[in-house]
C-alpha positions in Angstrom: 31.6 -4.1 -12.0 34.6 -2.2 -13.5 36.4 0.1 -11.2 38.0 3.4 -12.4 40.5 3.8 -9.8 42.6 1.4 -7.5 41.3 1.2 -4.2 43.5 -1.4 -2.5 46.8 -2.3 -2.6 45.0 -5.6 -4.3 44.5 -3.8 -7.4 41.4 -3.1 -8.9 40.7 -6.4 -11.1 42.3 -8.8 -8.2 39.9 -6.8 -5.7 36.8 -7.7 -7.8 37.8 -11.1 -9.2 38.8 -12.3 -5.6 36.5 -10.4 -3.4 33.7 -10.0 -5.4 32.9 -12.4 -8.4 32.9 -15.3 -5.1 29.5 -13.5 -4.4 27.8 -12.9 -7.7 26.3 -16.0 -7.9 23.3 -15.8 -10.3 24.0 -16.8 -13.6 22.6 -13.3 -14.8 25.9 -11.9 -12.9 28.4 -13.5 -15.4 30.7 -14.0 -12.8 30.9 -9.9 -12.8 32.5 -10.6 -16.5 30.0 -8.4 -18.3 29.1 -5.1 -18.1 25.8 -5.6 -17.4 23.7 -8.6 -15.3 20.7 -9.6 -16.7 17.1 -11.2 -14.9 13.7 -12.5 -16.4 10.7 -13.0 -14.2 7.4 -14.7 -14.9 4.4 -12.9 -16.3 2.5 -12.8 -12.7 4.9 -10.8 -11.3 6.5 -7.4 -11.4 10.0 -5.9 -10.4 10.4 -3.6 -7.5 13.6 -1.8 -7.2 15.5 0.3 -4.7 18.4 2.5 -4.2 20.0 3.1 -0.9 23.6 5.0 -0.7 25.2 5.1 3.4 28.1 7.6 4.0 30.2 7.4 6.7 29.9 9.1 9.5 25.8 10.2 8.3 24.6 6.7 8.4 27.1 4.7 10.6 30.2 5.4 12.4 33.8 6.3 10.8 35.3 3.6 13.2 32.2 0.7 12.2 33.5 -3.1 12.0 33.5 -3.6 7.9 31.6 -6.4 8.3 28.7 -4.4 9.9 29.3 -1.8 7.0 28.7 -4.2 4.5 25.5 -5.5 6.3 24.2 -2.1 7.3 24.7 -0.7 3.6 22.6 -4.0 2.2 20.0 -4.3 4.9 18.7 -0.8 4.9 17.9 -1.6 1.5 16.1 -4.7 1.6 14.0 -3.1 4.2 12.2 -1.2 1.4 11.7 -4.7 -0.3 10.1 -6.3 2.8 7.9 -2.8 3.2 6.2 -4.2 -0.5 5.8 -7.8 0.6 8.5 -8.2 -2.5 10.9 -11.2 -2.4 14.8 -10.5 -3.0 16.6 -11.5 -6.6 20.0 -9.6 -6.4 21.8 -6.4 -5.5 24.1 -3.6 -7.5 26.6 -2.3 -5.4 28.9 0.7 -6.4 31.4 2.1 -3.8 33.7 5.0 -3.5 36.3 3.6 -1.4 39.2 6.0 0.4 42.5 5.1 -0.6 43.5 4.4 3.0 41.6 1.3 3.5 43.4 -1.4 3.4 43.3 -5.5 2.3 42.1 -6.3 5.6 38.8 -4.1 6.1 38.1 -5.4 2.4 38.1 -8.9 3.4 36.2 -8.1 6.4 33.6 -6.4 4.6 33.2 -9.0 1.6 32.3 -11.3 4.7 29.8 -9.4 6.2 28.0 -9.5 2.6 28.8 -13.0 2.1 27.1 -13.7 5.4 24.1 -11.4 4.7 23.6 -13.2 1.0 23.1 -16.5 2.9 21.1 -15.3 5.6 18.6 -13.3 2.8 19.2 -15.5 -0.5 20.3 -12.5 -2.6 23.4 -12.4 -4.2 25.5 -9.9 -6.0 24.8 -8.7 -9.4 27.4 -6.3 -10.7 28.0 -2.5 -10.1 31.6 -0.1 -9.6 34.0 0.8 -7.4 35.8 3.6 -7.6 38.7 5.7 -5.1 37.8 8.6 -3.4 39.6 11.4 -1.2 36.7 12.2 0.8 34.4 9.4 2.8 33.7 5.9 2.1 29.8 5.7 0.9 28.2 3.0 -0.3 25.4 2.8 -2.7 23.4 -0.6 -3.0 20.4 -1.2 -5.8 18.2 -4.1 -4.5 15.6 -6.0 -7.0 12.9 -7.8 -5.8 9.4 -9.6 -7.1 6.0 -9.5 -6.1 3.2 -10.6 -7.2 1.7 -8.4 -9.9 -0.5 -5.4 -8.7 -0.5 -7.0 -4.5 2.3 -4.7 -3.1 1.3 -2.8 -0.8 2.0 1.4 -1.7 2.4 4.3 0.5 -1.2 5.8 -1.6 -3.2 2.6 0.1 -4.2 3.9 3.4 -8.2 5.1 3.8 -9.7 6.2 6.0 -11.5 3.8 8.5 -7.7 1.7 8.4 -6.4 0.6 11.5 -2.7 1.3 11.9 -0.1 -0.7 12.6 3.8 -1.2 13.2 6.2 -4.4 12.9 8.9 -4.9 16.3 9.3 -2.2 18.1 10.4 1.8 17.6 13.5 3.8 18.7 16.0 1.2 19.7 18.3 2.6 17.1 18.2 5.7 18.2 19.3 4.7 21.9 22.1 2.4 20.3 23.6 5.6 18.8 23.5 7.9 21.7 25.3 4.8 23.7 27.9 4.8 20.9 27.9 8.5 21.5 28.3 8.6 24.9 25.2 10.4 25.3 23.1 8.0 27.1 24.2 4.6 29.8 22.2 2.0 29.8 21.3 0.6 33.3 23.3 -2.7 32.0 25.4 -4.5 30.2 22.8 -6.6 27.9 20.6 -3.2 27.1 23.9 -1.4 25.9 24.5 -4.5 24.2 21.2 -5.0 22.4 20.6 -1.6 21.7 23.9 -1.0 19.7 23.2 -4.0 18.0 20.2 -2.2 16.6 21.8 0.7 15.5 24.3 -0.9 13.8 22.7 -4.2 12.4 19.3 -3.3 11.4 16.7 -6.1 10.8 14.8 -6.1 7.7 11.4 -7.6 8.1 11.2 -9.8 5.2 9.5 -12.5 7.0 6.6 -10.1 7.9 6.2 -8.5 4.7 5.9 -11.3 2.6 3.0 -12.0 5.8 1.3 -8.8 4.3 0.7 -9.4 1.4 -3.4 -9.1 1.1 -3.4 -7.2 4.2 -1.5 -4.4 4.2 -3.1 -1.5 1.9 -0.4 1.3 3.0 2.6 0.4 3.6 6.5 2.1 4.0 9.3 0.9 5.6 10.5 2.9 9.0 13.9 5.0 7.8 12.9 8.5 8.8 11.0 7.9 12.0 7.5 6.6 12.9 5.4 10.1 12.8 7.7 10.6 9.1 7.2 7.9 7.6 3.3 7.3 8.7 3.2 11.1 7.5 4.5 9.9 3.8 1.8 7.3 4.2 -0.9 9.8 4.8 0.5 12.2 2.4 0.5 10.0 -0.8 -3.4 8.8 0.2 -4.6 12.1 1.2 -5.8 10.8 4.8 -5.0 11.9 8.2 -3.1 9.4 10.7 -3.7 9.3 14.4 -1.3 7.4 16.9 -1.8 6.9 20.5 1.4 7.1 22.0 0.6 4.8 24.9 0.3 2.1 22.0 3.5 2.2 20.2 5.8 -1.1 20.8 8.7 0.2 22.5 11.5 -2.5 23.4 12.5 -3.5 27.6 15.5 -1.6 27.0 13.5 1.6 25.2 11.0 1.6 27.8 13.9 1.3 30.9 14.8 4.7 29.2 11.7 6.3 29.2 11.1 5.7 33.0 14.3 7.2 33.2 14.0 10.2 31.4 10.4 10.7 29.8 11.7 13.0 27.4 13.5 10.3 25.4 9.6 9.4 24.4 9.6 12.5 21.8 12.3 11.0 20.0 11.9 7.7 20.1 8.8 8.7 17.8 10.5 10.7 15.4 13.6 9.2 15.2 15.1 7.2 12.3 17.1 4.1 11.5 14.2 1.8 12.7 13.9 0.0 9.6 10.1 -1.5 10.6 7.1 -1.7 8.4 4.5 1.3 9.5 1.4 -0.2 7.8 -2.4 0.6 7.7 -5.1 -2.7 7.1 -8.6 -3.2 7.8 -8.2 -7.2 8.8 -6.2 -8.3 11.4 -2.5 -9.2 10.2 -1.1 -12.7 11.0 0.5 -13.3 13.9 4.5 -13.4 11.6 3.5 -10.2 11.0 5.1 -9.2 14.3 2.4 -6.3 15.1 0.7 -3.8 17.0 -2.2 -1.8 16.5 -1.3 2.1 17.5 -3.9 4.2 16.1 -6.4 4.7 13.3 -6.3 6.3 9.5 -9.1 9.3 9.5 -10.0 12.0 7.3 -8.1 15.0 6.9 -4.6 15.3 7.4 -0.9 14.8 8.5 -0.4 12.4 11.9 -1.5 13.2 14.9 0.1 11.9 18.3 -1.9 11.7 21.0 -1.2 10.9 24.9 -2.8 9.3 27.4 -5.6 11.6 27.4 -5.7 12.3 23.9 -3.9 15.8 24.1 -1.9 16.1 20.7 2.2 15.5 21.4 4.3 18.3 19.7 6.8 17.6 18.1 10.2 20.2 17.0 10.5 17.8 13.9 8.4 14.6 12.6 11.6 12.9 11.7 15.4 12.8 9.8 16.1 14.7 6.8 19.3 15.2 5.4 19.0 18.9 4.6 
């Protein structure tokens, strides 16, 4: 990790020597001494790999505890590596950091990782920093293993596939427009737990690793249910159907819906979910945290249905950037 610019008032070598190197703790790091980090695996398994960058203000807010940076900025990431059943090995981090952050919100944030590297068992493996006059964004690499030729691709799904979801859908959407001061929870714990989702997402680790053998299309939830099933059904050349009734929404989604039924729409196309959508003939395990929500048929796109199996518009299927 060798920054071309000073950052901090730490300097850039103290900044990585103090802050960082504590957290590269695989021997393949070097103790961020190197310029590269280096990893073997074993023959029966393969490397899976992932790049996820956050800016602020587009992926979380310009006033976000650093801590909660830090853990948002690796999280999202490792989401993709639960979505492929693949275990973590170790991150690359490289960060364009505004001159006006200061000692403190570095601290803060090297403890959100450190936190997050014991709670997953993936440490830091090298990467740059660099200064910036515009945002703070964050780009993380995460490298996982799986067991060779068993993850689970978006191409998978066929039809005849039951479809499925991890948790439950649009939380993070209702934690932002809380933040925003677009929507009031009716109390103090549903504001509470629904910011929490927005700005900690949950990778499902646990429940991927649960897929493996099961799943046959799979993707992590980043765009929004009906986008991301509709990548699913794009790469296998299938159409999707989802009953709407059927989707897993949260206490504190649903007390939102019976407020206002037109948060429903965009609960379902919203992103920042960070759930596995997955398709599988046999019935996942019980880890696997899911619900059944509609069927992989011939054709297609994704279709949501209602309660009376009318097709739900929709003005977009999910979040793009452009």
């Amino acid at each position: 990790m060798r920054p071309v610019s000073e950052p901090s008032r730490r300097g850039e070598f103290r900044l990585i020597v103090e802050l960082f190197a504590p957290l590269a703790t695989h021997p393949g790091a070097r103790g961020l001494t190197d310029d590269c980090a280096y990893l073997s695996l074993p023959p029966d398994e393969e490397l899976v790999l992932k790049a996820d960058a956050i800016v602020a203000g587009v992926h979380f807010l310009t006033d976000a505890a650093p801590g909660h940076v830090a853990q948002k900025a690796l999280r999202v990431n490792l989401s993709d590596l639960a979505a492929k059943g693949a275990r973590p090995l170790g991150y690359l981090q490289t960060m364009a950091l505004p001159r006006s952050l200061d000692d403190a919100w570095l601290e803060a944030y090297a403890a959100g990782l450190a936190a997050d590297q014991a709670r997953y068992a993936i440490p830091l493996l090298g990467g740059d920093i660099t200064a910036t006059d515009g945002p703070l964004s964050i780009s993380i690499t995460v490298l996982g293993a799986v067991p060779r030729g068993k993850s689970p691709l978006r191409s998978g799904a066929q039809a005849g596939d039951r479809v499925f979801v991890t948790g439950t859908i649009g939380d993070a959407l209702l934690g932002l427009a809380v933040h925003r001061g677009t929507y009031a929870p009716a109390s103090a714990q549903d504001r509470a737990f629904l910011t929490d989702r927005y700005d900690l997402p949950l990778p499902r680790l646990q429940e991927g690793g649960a897929l493996l053998g099961i799943a046959k299309g799979a993707a992590d939830i980043s765009d929004g249910l009906v986008a991301d099933f509709g990548h699913i059904a794009e790469a296998s050349g299938v159409g999707i159907e989802i009953d709407a009734a059927r989707v897993p929404l949260s206490p504190a989604a649903r007390r939102a819906v019976a407020a206002d039924a037109t948060w429903l729409p965009r609960l379902l196309t919203a992103g920042d979910d960070y759930e596995i959508a997955f398709t599988a003939t046999a019935d996942p395990p019980s880890a696997a945290n899911a619900t059944e929500i509609g069927r992989v048929v011939a054709g297609q796109g994704v279709v949501v249905r209602d309660a009376h199996g009318r097709p739900i518009p929709f003005d977009k299927s999910g979040y793009t950037h452009f």
